[in-house]
ZADO-1210 file (C-alpha; in nm, 4 decimals, padded with zeros to 6 digits):
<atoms>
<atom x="00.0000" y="00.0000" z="00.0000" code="UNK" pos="1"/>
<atom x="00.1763" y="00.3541" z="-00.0707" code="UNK" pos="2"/>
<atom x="00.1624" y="00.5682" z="00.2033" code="UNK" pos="3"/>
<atom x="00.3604" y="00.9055" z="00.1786" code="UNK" pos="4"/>
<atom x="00.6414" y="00.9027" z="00.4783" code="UNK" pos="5"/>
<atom x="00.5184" y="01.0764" z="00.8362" code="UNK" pos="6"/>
<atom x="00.7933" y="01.2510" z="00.9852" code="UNK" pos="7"/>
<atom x="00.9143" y="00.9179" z="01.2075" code="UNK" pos="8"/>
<atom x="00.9397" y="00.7379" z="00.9239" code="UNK" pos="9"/>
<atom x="01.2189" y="00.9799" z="00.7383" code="UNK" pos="10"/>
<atom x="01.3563" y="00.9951" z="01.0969" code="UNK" pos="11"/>
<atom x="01.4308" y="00.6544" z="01.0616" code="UNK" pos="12"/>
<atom x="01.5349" y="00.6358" z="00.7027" code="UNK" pos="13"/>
<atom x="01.7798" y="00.9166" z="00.7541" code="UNK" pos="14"/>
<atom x="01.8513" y="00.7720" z="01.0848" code="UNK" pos="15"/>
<atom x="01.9535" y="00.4736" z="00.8515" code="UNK" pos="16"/>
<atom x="02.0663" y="00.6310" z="00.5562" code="UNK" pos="17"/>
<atom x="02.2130" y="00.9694" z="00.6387" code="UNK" pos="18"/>
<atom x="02.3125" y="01.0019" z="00.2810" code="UNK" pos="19"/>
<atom x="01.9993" y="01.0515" z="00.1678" code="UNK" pos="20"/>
<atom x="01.9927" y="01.3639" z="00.0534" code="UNK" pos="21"/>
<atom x="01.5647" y="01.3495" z="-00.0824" code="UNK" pos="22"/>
<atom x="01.2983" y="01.1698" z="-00.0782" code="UNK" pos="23"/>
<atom x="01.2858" y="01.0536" z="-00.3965" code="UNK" pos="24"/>
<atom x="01.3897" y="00.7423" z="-00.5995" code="UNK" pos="25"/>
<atom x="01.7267" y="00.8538" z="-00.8008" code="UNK" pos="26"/>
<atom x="01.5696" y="00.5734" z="-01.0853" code="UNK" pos="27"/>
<atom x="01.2245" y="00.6334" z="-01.0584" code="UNK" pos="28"/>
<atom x="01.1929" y="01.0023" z="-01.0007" code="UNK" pos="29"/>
<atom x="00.9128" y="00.8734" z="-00.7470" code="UNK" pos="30"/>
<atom x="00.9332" y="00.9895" z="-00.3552" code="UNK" pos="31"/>
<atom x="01.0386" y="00.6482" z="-00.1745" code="UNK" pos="32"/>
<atom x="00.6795" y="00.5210" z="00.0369" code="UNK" pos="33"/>
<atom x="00.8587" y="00.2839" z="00.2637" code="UNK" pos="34"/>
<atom x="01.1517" y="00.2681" z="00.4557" code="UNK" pos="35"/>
<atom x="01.3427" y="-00.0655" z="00.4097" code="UNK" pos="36"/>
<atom x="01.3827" y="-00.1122" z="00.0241" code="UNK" pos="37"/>
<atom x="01.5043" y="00.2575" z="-00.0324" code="UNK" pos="38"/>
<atom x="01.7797" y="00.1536" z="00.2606" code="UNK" pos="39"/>
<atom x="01.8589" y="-00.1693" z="00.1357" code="UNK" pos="40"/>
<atom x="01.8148" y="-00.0966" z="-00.2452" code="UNK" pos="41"/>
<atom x="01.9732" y="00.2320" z="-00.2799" code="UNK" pos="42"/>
<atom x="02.2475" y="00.2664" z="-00.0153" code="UNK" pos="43"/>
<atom x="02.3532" y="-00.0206" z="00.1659" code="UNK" pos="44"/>
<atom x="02.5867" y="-00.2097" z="-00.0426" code="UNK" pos="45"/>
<atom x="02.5620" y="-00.5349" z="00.0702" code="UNK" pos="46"/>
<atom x="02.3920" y="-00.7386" z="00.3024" code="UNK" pos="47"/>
<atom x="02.6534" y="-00.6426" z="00.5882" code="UNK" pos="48"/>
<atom x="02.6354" y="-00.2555" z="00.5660" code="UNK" pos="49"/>
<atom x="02.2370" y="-00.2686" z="00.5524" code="UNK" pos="50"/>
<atom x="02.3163" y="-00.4670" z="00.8931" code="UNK" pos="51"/>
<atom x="02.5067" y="-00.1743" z="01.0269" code="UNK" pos="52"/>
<atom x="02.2471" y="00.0746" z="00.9100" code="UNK" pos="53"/>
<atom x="01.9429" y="-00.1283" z="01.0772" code="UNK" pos="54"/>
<atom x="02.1819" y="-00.1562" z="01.3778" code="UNK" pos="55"/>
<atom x="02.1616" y="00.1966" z="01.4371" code="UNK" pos="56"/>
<atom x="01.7808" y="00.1717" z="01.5252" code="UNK" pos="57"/>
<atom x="01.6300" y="00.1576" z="01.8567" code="UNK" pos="58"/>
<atom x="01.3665" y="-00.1138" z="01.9514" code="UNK" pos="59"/>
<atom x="01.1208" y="00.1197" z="01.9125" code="UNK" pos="60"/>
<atom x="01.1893" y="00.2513" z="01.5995" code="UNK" pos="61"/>
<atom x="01.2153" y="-00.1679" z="01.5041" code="UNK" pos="62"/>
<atom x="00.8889" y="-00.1655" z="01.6308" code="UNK" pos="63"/>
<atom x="00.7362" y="00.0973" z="01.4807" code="UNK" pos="64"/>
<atom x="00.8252" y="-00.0566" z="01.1206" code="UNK" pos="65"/>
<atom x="00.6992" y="-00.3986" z="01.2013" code="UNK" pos="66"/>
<atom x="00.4161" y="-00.2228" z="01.2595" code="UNK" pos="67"/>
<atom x="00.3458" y="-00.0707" z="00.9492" code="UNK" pos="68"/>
<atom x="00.4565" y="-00.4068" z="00.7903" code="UNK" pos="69"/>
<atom x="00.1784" y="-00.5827" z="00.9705" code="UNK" pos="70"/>
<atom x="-00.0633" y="-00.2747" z="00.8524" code="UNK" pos="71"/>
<atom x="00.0855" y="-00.3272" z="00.4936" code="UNK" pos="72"/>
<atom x="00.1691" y="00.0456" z="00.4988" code="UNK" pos="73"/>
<atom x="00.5707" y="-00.0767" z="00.4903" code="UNK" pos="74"/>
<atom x="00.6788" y="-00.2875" z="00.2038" code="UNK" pos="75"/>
<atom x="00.9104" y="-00.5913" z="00.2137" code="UNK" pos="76"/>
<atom x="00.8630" y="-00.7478" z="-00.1135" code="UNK" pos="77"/>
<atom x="01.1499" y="-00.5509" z="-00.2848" code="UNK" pos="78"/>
<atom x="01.3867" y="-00.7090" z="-00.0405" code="UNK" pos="79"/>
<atom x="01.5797" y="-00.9549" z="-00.1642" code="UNK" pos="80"/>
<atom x="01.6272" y="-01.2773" z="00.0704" code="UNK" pos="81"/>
<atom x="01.9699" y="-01.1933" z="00.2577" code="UNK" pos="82"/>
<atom x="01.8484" y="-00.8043" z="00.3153" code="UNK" pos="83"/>
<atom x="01.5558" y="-00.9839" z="00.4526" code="UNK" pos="84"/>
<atom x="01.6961" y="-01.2545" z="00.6460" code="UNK" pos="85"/>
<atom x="01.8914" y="-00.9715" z="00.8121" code="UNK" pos="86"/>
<atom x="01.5723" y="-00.7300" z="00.8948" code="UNK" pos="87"/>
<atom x="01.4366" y="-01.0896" z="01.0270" code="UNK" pos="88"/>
<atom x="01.7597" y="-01.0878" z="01.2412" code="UNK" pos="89"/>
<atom x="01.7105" y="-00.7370" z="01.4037" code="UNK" pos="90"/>
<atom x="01.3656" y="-00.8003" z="01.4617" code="UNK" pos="91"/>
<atom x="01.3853" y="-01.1371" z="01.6381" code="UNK" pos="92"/>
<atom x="01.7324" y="-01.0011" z="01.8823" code="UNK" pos="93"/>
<atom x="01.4946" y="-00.6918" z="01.9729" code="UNK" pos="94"/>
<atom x="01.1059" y="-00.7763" z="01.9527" code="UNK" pos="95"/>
<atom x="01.1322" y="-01.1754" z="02.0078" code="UNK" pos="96"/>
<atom x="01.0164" y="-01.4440" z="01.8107" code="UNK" pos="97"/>
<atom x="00.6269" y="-01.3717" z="01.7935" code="UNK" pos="98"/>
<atom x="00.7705" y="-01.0065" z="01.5481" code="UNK" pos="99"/>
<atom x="00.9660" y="-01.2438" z="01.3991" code="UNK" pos="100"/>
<atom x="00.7140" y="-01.4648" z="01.2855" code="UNK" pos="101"/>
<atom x="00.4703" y="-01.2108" z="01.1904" code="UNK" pos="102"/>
<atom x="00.7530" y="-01.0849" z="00.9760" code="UNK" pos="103"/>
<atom x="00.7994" y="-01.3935" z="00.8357" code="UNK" pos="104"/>
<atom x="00.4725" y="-01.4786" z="00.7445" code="UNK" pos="105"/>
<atom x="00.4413" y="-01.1021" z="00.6189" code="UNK" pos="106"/>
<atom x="00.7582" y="-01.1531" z="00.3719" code="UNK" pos="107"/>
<atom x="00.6230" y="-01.4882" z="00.2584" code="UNK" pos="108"/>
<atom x="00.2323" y="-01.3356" z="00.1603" code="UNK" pos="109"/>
<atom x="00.4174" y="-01.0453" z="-00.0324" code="UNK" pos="110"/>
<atom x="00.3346" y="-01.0659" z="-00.4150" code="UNK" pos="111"/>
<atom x="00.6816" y="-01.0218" z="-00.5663" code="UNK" pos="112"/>
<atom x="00.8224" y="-01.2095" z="-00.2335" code="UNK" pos="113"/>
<atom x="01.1658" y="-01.3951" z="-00.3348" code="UNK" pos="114"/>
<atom x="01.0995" y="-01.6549" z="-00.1153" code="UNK" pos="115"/>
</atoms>
């Protein structure tokens, strides 16, 4: 579901990204509507920096996207499985194993889900 970004959200993806100069998608032209694939799409560059970006969040702010995942306002499906598996990581060291399922099953139901 696009959502335009509330003020948290670019929080975070600055918090994540601090090169990210705009919000808008150098290929598309189009102003990002999640957090996570901009992150790991556009500016981590590989599975271990996007590790150290997510790293950088607090629980809450780890919370506050699984959240919107489980509302469908945050997407997953552009993440490829290792950028995944580490989100899955992050989530199940700080929110436990019930986010981590959730986020699991929320990956898996995406329509252009890799896995």
């Amino acid at each position: 579901m696009a959502r335009e970004l509330s003020q948290r959200d670019q929080e975070i993806l600055k918090k994540c990204a601090p090169e990210c100069g705009d919000l808008l998608c150098s290929e598309s032209g189009v102003t990002y509507r999640s957090v996570l694939p901009p992150v790991a799409n556009h500016y981590a560059t590989d599975a271990d920096d996007f590790r150290q970006r997510l790293s950088r969040l607090t629980p809450d702010e780890l919370e506050h996207l699984a959240a919107l995942i489980i509302s469908g306002e945050e997407s997953l499906c552009c993440l490829s499985p290792d950028y995944f598996a580490v989100f899955l990581e992050q989530v199940t060291e700080h929110l436990g194993k019930t986010a981590r399922r959730e986020m699991l099953n929320a990956y898996r139901s995406s329509e252009d889900c890799f896995i």
